[in-house]
RODO-2510 file (C-alpha; in nm, 4 decimals, decimal comma):
residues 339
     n   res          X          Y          Z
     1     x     5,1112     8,0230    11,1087
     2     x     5,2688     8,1141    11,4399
     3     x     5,2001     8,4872    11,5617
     4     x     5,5118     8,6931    11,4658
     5     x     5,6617     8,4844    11,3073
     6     x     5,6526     8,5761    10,9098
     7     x     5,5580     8,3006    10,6914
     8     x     5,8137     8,1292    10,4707
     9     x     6,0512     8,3526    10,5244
    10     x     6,3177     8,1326    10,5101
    11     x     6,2562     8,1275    10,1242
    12     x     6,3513     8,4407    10,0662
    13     x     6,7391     8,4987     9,9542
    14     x     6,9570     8,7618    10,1435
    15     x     6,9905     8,9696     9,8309
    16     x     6,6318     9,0615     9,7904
    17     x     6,5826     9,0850    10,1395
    18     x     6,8597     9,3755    10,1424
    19     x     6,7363     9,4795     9,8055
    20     x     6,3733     9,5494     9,9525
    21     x     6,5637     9,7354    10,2212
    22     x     6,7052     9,9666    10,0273
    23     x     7,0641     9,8046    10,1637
    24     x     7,3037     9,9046     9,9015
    25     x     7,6574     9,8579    10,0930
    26     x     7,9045     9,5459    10,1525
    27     x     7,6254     9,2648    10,3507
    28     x     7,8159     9,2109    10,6528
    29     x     7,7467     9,5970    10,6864
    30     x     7,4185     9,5825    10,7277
    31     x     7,4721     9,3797    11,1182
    32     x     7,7329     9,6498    11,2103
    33     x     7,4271     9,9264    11,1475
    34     x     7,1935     9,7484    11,3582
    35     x     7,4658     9,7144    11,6127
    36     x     7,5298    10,1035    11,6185
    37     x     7,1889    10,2238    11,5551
    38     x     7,0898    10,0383    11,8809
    39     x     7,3751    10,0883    12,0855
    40     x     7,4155    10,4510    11,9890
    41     x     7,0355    10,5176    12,0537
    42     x     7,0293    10,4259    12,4192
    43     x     7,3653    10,5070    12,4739
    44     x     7,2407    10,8840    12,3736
    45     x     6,9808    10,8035    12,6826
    46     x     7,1960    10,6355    12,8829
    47     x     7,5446    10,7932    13,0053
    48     x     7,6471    10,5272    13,1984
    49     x     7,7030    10,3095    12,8364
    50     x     8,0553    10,3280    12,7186
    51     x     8,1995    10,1455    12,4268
    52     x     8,6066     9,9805    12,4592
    53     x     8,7429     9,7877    12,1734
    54     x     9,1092     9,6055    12,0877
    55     x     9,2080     9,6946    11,7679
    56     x     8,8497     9,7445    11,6173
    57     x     8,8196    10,0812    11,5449
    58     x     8,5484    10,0261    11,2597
    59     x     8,3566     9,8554    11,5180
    60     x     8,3857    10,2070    11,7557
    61     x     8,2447    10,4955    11,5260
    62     x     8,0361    10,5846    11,8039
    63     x     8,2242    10,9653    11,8440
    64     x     8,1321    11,0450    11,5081
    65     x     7,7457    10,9519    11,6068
    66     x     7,7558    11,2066    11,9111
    67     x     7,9245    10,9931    12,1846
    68     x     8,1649    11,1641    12,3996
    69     x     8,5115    11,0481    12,3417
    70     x     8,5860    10,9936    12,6983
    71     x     8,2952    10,6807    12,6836
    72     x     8,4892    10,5175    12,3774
    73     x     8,8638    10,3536    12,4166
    74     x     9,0504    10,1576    12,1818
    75     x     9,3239     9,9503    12,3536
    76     x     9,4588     9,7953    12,0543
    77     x     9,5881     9,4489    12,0414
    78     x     9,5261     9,4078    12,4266
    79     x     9,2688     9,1612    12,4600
    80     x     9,2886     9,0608    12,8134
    81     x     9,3148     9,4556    12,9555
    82     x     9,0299     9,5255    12,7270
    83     x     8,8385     9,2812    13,0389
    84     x     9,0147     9,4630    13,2682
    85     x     8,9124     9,8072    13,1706
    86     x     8,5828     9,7057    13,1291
    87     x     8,5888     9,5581    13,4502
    88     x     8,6945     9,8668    13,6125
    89     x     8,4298    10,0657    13,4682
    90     x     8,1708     9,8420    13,5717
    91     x     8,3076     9,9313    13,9420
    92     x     8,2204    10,2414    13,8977
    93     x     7,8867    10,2446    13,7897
    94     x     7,9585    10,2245    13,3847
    95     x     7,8050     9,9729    13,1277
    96     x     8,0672     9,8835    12,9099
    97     x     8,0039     9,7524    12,5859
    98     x     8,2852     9,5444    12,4528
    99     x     8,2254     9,4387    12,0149
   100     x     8,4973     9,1844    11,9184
   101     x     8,4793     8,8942    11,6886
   102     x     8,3842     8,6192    11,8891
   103     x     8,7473     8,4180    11,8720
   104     x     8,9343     8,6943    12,0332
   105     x     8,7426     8,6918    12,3577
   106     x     8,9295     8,3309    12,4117
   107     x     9,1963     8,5011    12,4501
   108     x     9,1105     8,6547    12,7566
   109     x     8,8897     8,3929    12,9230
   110     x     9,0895     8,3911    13,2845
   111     x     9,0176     8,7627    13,2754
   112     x     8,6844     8,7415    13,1956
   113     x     8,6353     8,4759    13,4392
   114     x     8,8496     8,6479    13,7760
   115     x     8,7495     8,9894    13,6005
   116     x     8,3893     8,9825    13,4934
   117     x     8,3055     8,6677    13,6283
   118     x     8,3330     8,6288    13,9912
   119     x     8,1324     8,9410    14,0477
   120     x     7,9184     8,9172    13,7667
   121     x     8,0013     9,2837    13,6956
   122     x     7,7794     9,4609    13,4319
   123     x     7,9492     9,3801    13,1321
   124     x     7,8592     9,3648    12,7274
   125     x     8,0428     9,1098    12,5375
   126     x     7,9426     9,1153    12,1910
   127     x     8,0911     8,8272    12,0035
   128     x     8,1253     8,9500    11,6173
   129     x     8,1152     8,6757    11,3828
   130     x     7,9658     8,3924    11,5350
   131     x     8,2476     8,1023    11,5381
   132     x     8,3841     8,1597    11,2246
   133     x     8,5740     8,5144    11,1140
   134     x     8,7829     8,5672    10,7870
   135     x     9,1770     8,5232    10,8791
   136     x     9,2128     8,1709    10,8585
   137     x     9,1948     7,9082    11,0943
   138     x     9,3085     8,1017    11,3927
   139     x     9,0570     8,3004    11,3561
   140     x     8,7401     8,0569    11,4446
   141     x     8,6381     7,9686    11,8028
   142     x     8,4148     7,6730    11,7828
   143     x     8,3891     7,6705    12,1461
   144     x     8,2976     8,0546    12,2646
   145     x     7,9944     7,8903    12,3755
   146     x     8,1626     7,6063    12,6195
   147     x     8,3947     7,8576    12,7767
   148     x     8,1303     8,1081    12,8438
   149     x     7,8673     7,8276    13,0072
   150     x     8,1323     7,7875    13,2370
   151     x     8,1553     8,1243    13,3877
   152     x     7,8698     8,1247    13,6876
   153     x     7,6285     8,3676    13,5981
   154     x     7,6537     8,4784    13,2137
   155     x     7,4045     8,5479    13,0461
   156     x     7,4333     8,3732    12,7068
   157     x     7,2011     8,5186    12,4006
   158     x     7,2223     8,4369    12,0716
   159     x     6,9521     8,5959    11,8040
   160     x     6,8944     8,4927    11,4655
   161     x     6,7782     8,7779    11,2518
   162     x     6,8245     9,1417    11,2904
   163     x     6,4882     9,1894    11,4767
   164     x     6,5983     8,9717    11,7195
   165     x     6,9191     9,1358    11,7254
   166     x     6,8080     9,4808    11,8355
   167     x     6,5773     9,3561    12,1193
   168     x     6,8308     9,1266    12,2093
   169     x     7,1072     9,4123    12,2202
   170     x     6,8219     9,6229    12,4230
   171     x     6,7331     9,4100    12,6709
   172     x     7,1214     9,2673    12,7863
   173     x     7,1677     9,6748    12,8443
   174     x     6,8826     9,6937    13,0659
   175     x     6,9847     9,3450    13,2288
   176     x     7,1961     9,3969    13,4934
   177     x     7,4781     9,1371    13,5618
   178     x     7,7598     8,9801    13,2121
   179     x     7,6008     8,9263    12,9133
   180     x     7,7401     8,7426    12,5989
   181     x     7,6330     8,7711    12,2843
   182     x     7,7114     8,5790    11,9761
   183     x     7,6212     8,7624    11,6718
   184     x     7,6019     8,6036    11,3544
   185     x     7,7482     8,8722    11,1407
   186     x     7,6261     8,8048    10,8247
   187     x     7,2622     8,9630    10,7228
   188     x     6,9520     8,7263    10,7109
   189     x     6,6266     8,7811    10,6543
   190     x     6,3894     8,8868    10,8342
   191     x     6,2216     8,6285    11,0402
   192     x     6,0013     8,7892    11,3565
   193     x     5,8025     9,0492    11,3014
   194     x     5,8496     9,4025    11,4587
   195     x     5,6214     9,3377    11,7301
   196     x     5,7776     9,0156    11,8500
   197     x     5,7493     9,0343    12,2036
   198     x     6,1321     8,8931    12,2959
   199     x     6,2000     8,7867    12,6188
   200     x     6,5178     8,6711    12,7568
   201     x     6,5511     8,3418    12,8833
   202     x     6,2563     8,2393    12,6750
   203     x     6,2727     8,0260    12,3380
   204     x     6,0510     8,0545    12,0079
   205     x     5,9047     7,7614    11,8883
   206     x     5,9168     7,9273    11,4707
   207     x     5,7738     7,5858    11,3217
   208     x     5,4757     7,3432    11,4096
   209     x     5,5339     6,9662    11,3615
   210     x     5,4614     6,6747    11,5782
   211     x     5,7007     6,3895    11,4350
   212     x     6,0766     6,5415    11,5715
   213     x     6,1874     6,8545    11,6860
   214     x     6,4970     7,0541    11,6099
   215     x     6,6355     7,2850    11,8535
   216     x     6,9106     7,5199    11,7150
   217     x     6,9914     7,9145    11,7586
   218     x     7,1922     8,1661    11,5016
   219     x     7,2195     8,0994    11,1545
   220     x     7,1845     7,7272    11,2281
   221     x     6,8138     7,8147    11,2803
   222     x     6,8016     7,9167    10,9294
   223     x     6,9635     7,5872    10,8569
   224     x     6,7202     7,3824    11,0063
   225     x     6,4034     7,5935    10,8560
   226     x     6,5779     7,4986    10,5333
   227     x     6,6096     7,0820    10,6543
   228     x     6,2118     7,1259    10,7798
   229     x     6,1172     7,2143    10,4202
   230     x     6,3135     6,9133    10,2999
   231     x     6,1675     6,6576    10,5286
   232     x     5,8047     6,7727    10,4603
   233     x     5,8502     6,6764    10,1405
   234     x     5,9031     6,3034    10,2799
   235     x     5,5830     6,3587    10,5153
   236     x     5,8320     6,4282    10,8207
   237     x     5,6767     6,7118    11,0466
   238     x     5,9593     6,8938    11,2233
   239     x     5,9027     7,1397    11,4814
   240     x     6,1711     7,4199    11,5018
   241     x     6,2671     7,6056    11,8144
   242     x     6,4596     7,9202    11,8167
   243     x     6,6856     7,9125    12,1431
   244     x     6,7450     8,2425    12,1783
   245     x     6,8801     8,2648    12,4888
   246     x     7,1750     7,9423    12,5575
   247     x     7,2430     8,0236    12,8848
   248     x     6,9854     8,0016    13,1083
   249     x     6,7839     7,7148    12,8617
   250     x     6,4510     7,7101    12,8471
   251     x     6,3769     7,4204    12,9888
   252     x     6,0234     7,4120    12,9645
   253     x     6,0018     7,4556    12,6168
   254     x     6,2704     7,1705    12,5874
   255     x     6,0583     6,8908    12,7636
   256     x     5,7609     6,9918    12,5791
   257     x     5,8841     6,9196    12,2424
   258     x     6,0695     6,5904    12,3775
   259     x     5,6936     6,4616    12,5108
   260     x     5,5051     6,5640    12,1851
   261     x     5,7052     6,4739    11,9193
   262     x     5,9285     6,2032    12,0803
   263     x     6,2618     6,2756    11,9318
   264     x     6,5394     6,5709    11,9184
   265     x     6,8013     6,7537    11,7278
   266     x     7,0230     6,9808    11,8355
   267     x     7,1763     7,2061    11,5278
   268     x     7,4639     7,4807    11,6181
   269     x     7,7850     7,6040    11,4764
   270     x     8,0269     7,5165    11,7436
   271     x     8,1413     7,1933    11,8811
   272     x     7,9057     6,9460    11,9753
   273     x     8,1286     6,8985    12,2722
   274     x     7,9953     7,1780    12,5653
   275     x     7,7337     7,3117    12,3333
   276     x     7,3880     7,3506    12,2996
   277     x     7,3085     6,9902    12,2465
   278     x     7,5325     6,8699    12,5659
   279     x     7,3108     7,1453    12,7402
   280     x     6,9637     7,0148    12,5910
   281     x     7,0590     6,6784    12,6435
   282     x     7,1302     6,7177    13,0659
   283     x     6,7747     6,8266    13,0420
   284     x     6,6427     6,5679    12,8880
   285     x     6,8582     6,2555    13,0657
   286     x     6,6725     6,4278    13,3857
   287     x     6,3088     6,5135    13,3135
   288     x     6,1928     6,3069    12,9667
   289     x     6,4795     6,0892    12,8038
   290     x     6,4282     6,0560    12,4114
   291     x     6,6420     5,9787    12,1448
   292     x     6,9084     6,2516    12,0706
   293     x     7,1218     6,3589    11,7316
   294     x     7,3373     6,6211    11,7743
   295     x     7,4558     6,8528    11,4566
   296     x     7,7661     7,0371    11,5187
   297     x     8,1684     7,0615    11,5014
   298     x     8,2592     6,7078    11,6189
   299     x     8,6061     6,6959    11,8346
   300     x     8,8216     6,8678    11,5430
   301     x     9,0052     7,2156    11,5075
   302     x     8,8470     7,4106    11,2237
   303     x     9,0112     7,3991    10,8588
   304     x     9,1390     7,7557    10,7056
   305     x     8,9531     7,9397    10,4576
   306     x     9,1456     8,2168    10,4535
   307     x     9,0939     8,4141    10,1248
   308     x     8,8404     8,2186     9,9486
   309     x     8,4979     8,3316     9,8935
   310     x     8,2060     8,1561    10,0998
   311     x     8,4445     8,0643    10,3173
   312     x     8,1684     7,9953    10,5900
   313     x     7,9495     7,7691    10,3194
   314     x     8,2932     7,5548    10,2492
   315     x     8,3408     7,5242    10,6645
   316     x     7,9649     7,4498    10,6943
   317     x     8,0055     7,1978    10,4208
   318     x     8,3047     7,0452    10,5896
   319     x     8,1671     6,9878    10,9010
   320     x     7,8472     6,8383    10,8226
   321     x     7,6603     7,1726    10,9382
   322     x     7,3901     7,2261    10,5820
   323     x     7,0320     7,1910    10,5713
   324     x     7,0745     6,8386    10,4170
   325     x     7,2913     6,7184    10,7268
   326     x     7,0127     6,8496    10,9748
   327     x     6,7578     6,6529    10,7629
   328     x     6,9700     6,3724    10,7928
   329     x     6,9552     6,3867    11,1820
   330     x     6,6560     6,4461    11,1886
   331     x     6,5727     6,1134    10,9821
   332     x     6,7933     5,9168    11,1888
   333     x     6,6323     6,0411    11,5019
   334     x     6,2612     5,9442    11,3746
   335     x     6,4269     5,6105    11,3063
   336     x     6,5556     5,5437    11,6517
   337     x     6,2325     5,6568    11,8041
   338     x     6,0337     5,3826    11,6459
   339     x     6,2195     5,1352    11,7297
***
């Protein structure tokens, strides 16, 4: 068993995870009370932490937790002065917090680049929803992730349970310089204990195994615990690495896993085209060159769900993204490595 890491808990479903919790509202509620639980806690401690939103305003309930109202602004459907703003406050010795769904903050990358960017100002972007937000097609970003490698500087972090969440939340506050931070926004269960010692910049190796290793962040993580289970079952023993933080990789842990198990897979939920495996794979080509499968969104625009319930299982299903598609890579992978 790996220290803070609980066992199996990948097995457990969401419902009796929330269940033990006492959780009893809508699931994608339970995120939002991490989210302002932390925020509003060292906010409380912190005056320089101010909250601006477009069109969100049950994302902002931050007045009615004690935050003065001149620290929280709702600019409506204003995207790209959202940046601005936020910007601005920065300037002046502020830590704005911006919480939108991840797909809104493309529109608005030239600000965020001229605006955020270029000075690195001390910015918050908190991308709700990972890729994939009700609404329809329009509403998913598959590459958030692409666009915000690009901009010199950001700070890219990406947890994968609500643990990880809070530290991760905690620490881009105290970090000074643009953060982004793609939030899954639907609950899972708990995977690190309390006590995890999180560290940015630093991946989790979550699972042991010494015959491939998959390398994936968010709920893909989950996905790939799920594909380790399958393959074990065929006598295939998959390490799995949580990488936490996209943007800067850990490169160390990256090269280790290449030389001891000889083979990688890269799992994400965004397109496979400036993502996380593009990123592991640079590594790689330089320091220890192994066979490479990459899971992800291959060079398509993302179908509508708009409306239908599971919406994110039918995309998932759709683009190749399950459990059973990682094991598949993962297969393939061992495959090419023997040869």
């Amino acid at each position: 068993m790996i220290k803070y890491v609980i066992k199996n808990a990948w097995r457990e479903s969401v419902t009796d995870f929330l269940k033990r919790k006492g959780f009893t509202g809508p699931p994608r509620y339970y995120i939002r009370q991490i989210i302002l639980d932390t925020l509003t806690k060292m906010a409380k401690k912190d005056d320089r932490i101010c909250f601006i939103g477009a069109d969100f305003p049950g994302e902002l309930p931050y007045t009615t937790e004690g935050i003065p109202l001149n620290r929280v602004i709702n600019l409506g459907i204003a995207e790209s002065n959202v940046i601005t703003v936020a910007s601005g406050w920065a300037n002046e010795g502020y830590i704005p917090v911006i919480m939108s769904m991840g797909w809104l903050y493309g529109r608005a990358y030239n600000q965020i680049f001229q605006s955020i960017g270029i000075d690195n100002h001390n910015v918050k972007l908190l991308g709700y929803a990972r890729a994939w937000a009700g609404g329809g097609a329009s509403h998913h970003d598959i590459n958030d992730i692409g666009f915000m490698r690009s901009i010199p500087q950001m700070l890219i972090l990406a947890p994968a349970d609500d643990v990880e969440l809070e530290k991760a939340l905690t620490a881009s506050l105290k970090y000074h310089g643009s953060v982004y931070l793609r939030i899954i926004g639907v609950p899972t269960v708990n995977l690190f204990e309390k006590n995890y010692p999180y560290q940015l910049g630093k991946a989790v190796t979550v699972r042991e195994g010494d015959d491939a290793s998959i390398i994936s962040y968010g709920l893909m993580l989950w996905r790939s615990l799920e594909a380790s289970d399958i393959l074990a079952k065929e006598g295939i023993d998959v390490r799995v690495i949580n990488m936490n933080t996209i943007k800067p990789l850990d490169e160390k842990i990256i090269i280790k896993a290449a030389e001891e198990t000889g083979t990688i897979v890269t799992a994400e939920d965004h397109t496979i085209m400036t993502g996380v495996g593009e990123a592991v794979t640079r590594v790689l080509a330089k320091h220890c060159p192994v066979p490479v499968e990459m899971v992800g969104v291959r060079d398509l625009y993302s179908q509508s769900t708009m409306d239908k319930l599971g919406g994110w299982e039918i995309l998932e299903k759709a683009y190749h993204l399950t459990a059973e598609d990682v094991a598949e890579a993962v297969r393939t992978a061992v495959k090419r490595k023997s040869k």
